[in-house]
Structure formats: C-alpha cells, structure tokens
N, C-alpha and C positions, 0 to 999 in steps of 0.2 A: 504494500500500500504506500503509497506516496502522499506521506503525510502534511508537506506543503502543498498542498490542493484540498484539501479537507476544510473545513467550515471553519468560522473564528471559536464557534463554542465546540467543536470537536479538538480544535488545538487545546482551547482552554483547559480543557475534562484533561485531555490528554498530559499537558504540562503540571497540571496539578496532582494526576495519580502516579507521573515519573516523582516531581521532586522528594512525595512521602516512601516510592521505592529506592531511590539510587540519589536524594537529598542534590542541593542548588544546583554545586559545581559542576557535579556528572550530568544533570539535564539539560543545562545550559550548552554542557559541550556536544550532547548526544543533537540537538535542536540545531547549532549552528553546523554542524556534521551533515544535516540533511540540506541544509541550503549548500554549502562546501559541493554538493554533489550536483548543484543548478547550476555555480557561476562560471561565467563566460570570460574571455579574455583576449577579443579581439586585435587581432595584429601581433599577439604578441609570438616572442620566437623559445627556443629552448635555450638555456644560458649555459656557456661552456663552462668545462670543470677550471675553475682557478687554479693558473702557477704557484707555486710556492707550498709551503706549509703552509698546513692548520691546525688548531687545537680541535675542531672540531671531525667527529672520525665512525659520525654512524650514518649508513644509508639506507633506504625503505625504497622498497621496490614494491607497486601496486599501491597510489591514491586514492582509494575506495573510504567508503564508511569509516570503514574499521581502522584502517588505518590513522586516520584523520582523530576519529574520535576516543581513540585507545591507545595504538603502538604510539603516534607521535605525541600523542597528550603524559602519558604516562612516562615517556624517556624524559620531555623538558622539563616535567615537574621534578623527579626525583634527581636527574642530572642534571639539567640547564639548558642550554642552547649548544647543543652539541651536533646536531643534526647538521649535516655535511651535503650529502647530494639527495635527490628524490626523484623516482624515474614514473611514470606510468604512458600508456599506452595512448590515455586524453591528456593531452597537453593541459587544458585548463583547470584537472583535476590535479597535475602535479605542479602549476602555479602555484593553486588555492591554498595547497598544503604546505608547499614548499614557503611563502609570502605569512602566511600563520604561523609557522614554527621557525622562522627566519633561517632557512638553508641556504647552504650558498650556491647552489646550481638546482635547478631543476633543468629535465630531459626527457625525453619519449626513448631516448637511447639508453637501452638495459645495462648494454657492455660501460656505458661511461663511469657508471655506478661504481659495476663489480672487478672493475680495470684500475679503480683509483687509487690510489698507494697511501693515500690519506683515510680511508674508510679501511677500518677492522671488524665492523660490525655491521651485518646487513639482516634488515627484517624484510621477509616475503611474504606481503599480503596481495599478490597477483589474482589472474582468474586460476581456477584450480588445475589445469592441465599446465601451466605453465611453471609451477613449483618447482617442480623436480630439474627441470634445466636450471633455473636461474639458481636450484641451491647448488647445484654441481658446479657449474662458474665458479662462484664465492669459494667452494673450497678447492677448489684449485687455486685460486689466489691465496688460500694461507688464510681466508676471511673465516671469521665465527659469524655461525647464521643460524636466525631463529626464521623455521618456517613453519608456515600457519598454515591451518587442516585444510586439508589432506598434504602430505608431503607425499605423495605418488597417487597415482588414479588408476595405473596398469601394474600388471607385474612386472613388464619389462623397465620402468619405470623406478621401481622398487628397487631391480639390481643392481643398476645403473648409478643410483643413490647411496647404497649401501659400498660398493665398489669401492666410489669415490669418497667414502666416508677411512676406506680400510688402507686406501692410498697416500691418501696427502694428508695432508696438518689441520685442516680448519677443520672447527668445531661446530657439533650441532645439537642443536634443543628443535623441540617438537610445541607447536605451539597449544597443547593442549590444555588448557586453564582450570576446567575444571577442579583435578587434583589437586593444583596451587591455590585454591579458594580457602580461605578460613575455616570455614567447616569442613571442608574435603581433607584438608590437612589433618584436622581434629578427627575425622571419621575413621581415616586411613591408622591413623598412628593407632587406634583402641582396637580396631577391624586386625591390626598386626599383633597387638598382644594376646588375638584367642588361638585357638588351635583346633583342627579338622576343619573338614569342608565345609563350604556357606553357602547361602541361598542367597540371592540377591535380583532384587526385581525393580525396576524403574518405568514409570508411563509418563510421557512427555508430552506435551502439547507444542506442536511449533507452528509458523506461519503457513498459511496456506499463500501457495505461488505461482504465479502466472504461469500458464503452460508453454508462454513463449520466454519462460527468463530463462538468463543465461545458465543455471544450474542444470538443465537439460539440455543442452548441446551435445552430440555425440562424443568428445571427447572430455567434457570437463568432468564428469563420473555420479552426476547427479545427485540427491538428496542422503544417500547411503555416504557416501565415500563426501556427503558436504557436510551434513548435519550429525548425522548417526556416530558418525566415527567419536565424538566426544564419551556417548555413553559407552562405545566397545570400545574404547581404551581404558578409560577408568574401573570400567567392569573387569577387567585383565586385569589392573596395575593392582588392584585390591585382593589377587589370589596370587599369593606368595611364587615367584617368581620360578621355582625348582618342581611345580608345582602343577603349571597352567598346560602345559602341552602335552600329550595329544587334547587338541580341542572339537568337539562333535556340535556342528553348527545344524541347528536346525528350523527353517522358517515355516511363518504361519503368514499367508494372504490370500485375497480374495483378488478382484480385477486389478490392482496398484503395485506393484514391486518395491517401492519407496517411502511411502506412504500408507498410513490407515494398515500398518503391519505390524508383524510381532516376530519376533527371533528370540528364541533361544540357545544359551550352551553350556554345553556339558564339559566341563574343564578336567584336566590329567587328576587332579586329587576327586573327584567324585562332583566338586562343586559344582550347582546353576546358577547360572546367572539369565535375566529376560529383558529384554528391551523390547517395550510396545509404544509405537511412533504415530500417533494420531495429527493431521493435517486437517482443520475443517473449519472455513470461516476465518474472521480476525479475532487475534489473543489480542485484549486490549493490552497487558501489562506484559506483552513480551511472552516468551517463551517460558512455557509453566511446566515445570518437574517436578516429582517425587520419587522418593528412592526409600524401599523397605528393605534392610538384610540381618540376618539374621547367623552367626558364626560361633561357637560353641557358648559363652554364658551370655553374648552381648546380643540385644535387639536393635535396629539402628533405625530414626524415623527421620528423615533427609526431605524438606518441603524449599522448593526452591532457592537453595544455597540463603535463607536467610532466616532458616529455623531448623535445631537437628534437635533430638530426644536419644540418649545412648541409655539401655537399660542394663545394666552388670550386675544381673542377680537381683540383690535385695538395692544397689543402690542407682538412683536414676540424676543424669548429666542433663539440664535443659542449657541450652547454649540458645536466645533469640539477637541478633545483630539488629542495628540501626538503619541498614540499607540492606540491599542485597548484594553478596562479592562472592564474583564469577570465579573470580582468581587472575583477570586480567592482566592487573599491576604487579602479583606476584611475578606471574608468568615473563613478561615484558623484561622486568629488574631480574630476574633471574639469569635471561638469555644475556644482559647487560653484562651480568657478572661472570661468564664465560670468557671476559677478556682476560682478567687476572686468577679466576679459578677455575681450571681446566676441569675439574673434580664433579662441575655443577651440569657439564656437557652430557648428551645422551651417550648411550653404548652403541654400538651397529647393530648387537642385539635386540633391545629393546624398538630400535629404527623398525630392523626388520618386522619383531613379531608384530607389532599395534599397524604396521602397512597393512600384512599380510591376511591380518585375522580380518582386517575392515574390505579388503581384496575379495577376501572370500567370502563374505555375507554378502556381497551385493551378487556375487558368484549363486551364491544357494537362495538366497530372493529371486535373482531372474529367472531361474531354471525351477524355481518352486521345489527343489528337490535338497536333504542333506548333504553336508559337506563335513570331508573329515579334514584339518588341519594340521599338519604337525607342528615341529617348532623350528627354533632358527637354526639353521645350515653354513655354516661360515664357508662354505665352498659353493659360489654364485655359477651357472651355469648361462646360458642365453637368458633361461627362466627354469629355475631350478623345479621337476615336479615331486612339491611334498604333499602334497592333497590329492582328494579323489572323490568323487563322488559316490556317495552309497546307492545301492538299486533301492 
C-alpha cells in the first residue's frame, strides 16, 4: 500500500498507532522513508568517488525503504556521519539517501562502491537476486558485508557465496534481525539453557502484495526466500546447532505456494518446528507474529517482538518493552563491528545451512511434496546434491 496517497485521516490513525508502537523518532523516520521513495531529482548526475582519503568508510548498496529508514538511520546514529558512497539502481533514490545521510558520492555504479579503497564496510539492501553478486565483489575486495534477506535465491547462488566466503578475507553477517531483537536475544539464551527436543510454532500475518510487485519476478525468489526466511532461520538458530540436521521439510497448501501456507520440520534431535504464513488484506500495524515453544521445563509466549512470557517450572519471566524491536539496530551495529571483531562475522557454515534450509522450503512448497535436507558440506560442487525429495 502506498501510504502517501491515502487520506489525511488514514495518515493521521496511521501516524498515531506507529508513534505508540515504534515511539517519535522511528515514525518520523519510517514517514519520511516513504516520501524518500517519491522524490525526484531532475538533471541531476551520479557524483564521482572522491580523490584522497577519508574518514569516512561504509557503503550501502540498494536505496530502498529499508535502507533509508534502518541501515542508514541506524549507522549515523550510533556512529556519525560515516557513510562514504551509496549506489542504487534509481539514481534519485541514491541522491535522497545519499543528501540525508551526507555521503560523499552517490552512483547507479555498483563497482564504484565495492572498488573503493576507502569503504571497508558494505550493507546490501538491493533487489533480492542481486545479493549474492554484489556480496561476492565486497569480499573479494577484502570488504566486510552485511547482507540483507535472502543472501542467495538459487543454489547455485548459495555456492558461489559460500566459495567466496572460504577464499578471501572479507567478512560476512547475515542480515537477519530477528534473533538480534531484545527478546529474541532473551528467548534464545533461556530456549539454550533447556535440554531435549522443542516444539516451536509461529503464525504470522504479513502484507498482502500486488501480484505485479517486484517480489514475484522470476528470478528475485518471491515471498519464501523474501519474507519466510526470517522465521526458518530463527527456527534453526534456536535448535542447538550439532543438532539441527538431517532436517525433514514438510509443507501444507492449498492454490498459493507463498502464501496462506504452512510448513513444517522435523529437525536431526526429534524437534518441530511450524511456520504458518497468512497474507490477507492490510495489517494496519505492520507485520503481526507470535511464536509459542515449548523445550524441556520452559514454555515461551513471543507476541510481536514487544511482549514475551518464559514459564521455568514454578517461576514465570514477563519481559513487556516500550516499542517494538525487530532487532534492527542490533543487527546493523553488529555487522559495524565486524571491522574490529572478526569473532562477531558469520561461519560458511551457518551461511550455508539458513541458505539452504530456506532453498529448500520454497523447493517442497512449489512441488507440494516433502523434502529431506541434510547439513553443511564444506566441499561445494557446481550444486552440491544433499537433499531429495520423499515419494
């Protein structure tokens, strides 16, 4: 929905139910985020990379929403005006960004970016098939890069990443937020102290989407490998790692492969985990989840990252926040801190398995049929086969 076209009293409802979920500062910037995505800038050109040194040494690849009202909002605050290049594919959207965060070049050129000897830090929030190239550049230049979901949409996509991750020097984080969220962090650490297998079940409500937006394009990997992948990563990241493979993917739908669906699995210790994906109409307050699991003494009750309940037996955890946190800022300052702590960088490992599990759900959603998964293969092939399909 394109909420600068909506009515004065639709913004109004609208501005007033963000400020009491995500308070001034974050509505403020999420509102001027949507105009960011309108303005024009005729005449103008692409500004070249500056001679010389600079202190400043982070670059964003993809101008979109997100990036505008997250990646670049979150670095200036926590770090300053560091922001160095900014590239997108609409010139006026890497103006708008670039002019708001006072960068010193904007471009439509990727390579000027990921070429610049002054940039050590590149975030990729592009269209989703383009990830996996632009994070392979960066780490060939020796760049640490945080890329944003999906970091592959193919398998072949996936090798080619992980490869390049086993090759060269640059570091990588995954931009998954979730788990960096306040309570994800508090769920995760209590969810680590039980022992044997868990149950863990999420229903989510997200936007419903034009049948002509770009998530559906033949090669960007649609609403599975756009949206889903947040829940089957964390659903992974929460079953002890030695633990999680072989994984038995199994979906439930009716006419939609993407949408209005439900998947389950069956993880190497016994555990399930469910993600049910409902699309219908507009969520006024954004994307609504809940997450129930359940792990030897603990119950866990997970209401849109801004309310959790942990029950340990006889004694119960109420954790309610002031806003709702995605984990955004964690996430963001995290990948930041891959300049000086290599330690905070993903493994090839974990690259691969949260690719490959989200690979193969959109795999056993298309085909309507089970998928067996195994785990990571440190020996990359064209397209290594670890999965198969069950009759």
């Amino acid at each position: 929905m394109d909420y600068t076209r909506q009515t004065l009293a639709f913004k109004i409802r609208k501005t007033v139910r963000y400020v009491r979920l995500y308070g001034i500062g974050r509505t403020w910037t999420k509102i001027a985020a949507q105009y960011h995505m309108k303005r024009v800038f005729p005449g103008q050109e692409s500004l070249p990379v500056p001679a010389g040194k600079s202190l400043k040494h982070v670059g964003i690849i993809g101008c979109g929403k997100f990036a505008y009202a997250n990646i670049a909002y979150y670095v200036c605050k926590n770090y300053g005006d560091v922001i160095r290049g900014v590239m997108d594919a609409d010139l006026d959207k890497a103006i708008s960004l670039g002019k708001r965060y006072q960068a010193d070049y904007y471009t439509t050129d990727a390579e000027a970016v990921l070429t610049d000897p002054a940039v050590t830090l590149v975030y990729i929030a592009s269209n989703h098939a383009s990830h996996t190239d632009y994070a392979i550049r960066a780490i060939q230049n020796g760049k640490a890069v945080h890329i944003e979901k999906p970091h592959a949409v193919t398998e072949d996509q996936l090798v080619r990443l992980c490869n390049a991750m086993q090759r060269y020097t640059g570091r990588v984080r995954l931009g998954f937020n979730r788990p960096d969220s306040t309570l994800g962090r508090l769920l995760s650490d209590h969810f680590a102290r039980q022992t044997g297998p868990a149950l863990i079940n999420w229903f989510v409500a997200g936007h419903q989407i034009e049948a002509d937006h770009w998530y559906f394009a033949e090669l960007e990997g649609g609403r599975i490998l756009g949206n889903l992948c947040h829940w089957i990563d964390f659903t992974m990241r929460l079953i002890p790692e030695e633990y999680r493979f072989p994984v038995q993917i199994i979906p439930t739908r009716s006419g939609k492969s993407d949408c209005d669906i439900s998947v389950s699995y069956v993880f190497g210790d016994g555990s399930i985990g469910t993600i049910t994906f409902s699309a219908k109409g507009h969520t006024f307050e954004g994307v609504r989840e809940t997450m129930n699991a359940h792990r030897g003494n603990l119950l866990a009750s997970l209401t849109d990252f801004s309310a959790l309940r942990l029950d340990i037996g006889e004694r119960v955890i109420r954790r309610r926040l002031w806003f709702r946190d995605h984990g955004h800022q964690h996430s963001i300052c995290t990948s930041y801190q891959m300049l000086k702590n290599p330690s905070v960088a993903e493994s090839t490992k974990i690259v691969w398995e949260s690719g490959y599990l989200t690979i193969k759900t959109k795999d056993a959603l298309d085909t309507n049929r089970p998928v067996r998964v195994e785990g990571y293969n440190p020996t990359f092939g064209p397209v290594s086969p670890v999965s198969s399909n069950e009759p």
